[in-house]
C-alpha positions as protocol buffer text, in pm:
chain_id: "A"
residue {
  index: 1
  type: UNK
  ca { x: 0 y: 0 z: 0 }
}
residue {
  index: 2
  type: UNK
  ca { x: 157 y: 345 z: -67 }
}
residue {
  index: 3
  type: UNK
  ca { x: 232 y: 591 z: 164 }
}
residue {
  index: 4
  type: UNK
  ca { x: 8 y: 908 z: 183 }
}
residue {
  index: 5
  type: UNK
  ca { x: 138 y: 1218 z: 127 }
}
residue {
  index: 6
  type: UNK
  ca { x: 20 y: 1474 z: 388 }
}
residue {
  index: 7
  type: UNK
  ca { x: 249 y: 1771 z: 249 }
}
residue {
  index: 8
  type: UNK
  ca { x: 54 y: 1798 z: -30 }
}
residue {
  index: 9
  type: UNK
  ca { x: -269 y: 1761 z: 152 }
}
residue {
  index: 10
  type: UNK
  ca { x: -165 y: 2026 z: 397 }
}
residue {
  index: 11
  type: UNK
  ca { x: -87 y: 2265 z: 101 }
}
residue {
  index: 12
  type: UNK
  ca { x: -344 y: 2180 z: -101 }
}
residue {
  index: 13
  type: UNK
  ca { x: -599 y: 2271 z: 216 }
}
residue {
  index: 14
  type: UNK
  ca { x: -396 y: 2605 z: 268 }
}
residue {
  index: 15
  type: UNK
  ca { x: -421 y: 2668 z: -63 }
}
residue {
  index: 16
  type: UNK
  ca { x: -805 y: 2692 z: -64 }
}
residue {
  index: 17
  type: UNK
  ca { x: -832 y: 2843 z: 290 }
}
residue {
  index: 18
  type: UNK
  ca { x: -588 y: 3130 z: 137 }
}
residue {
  index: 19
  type: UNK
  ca { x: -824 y: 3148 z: -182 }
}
residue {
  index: 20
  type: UNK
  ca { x: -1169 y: 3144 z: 68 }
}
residue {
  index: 21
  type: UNK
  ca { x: -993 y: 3446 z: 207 }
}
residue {
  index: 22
  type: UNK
  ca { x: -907 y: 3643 z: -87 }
}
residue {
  index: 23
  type: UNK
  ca { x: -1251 y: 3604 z: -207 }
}
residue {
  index: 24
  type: UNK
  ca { x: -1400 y: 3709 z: 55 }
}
residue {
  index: 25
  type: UNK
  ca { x: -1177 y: 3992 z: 82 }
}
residue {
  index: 26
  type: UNK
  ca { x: -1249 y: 4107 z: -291 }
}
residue {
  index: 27
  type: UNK
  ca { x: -1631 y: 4084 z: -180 }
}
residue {
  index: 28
  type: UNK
  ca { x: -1577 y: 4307 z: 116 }
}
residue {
  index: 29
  type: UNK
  ca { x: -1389 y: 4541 z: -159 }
}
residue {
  index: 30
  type: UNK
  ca { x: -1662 y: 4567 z: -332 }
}
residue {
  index: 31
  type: UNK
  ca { x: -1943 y: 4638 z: -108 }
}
residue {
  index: 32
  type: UNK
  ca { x: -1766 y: 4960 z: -14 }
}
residue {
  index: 33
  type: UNK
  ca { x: -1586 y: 4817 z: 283 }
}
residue {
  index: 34
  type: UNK
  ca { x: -1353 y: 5077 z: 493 }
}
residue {
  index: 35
  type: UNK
  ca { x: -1368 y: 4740 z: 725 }
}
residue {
  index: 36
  type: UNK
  ca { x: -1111 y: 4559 z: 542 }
}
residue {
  index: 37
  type: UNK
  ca { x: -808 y: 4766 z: 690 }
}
residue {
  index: 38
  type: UNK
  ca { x: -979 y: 4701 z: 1049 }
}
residue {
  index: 39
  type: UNK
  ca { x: -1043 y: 4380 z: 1035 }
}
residue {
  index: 40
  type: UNK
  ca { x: -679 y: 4273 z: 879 }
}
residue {
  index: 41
  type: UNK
  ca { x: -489 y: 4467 z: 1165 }
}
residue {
  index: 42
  type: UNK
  ca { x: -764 y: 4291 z: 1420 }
}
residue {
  index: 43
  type: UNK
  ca { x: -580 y: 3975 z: 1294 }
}
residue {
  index: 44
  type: UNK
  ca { x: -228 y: 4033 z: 1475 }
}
residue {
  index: 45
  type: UNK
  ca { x: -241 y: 4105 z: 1783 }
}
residue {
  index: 46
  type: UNK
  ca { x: -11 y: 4496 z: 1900 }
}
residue {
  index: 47
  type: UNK
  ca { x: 241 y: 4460 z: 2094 }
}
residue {
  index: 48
  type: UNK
  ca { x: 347 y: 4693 z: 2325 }
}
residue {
  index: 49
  type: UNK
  ca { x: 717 y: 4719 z: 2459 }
}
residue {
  index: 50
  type: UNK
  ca { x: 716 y: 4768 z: 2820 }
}
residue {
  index: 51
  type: UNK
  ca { x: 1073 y: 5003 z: 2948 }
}
């Protein structure tokens, strides 16, 4: 039996999540959305360096 190949699985599911995104970013685009800049930097989270 051959051995399954979970790189390409892996890729191949990051590769649609990535594509999901970008279309829903487009949609957001074109609805008129000042939220896309808001909701990208709500993604990382600020850090703050403490002296």
């Amino acid at each position: 039996m051959a051995k399954p190949n979970y790189s390409f699985e892996k890729r191949k599911k990051e590769m649609e999540r990535t594509k999901k995104k970008d279309e829903k970013k487009q949609r957001k685009l074109e609805r008129g959305g000042d939220d896309v800049e808001t909701t990208e930097s709500a993604d990382e989270p600020e850090t703050v360096a403490e002296p």
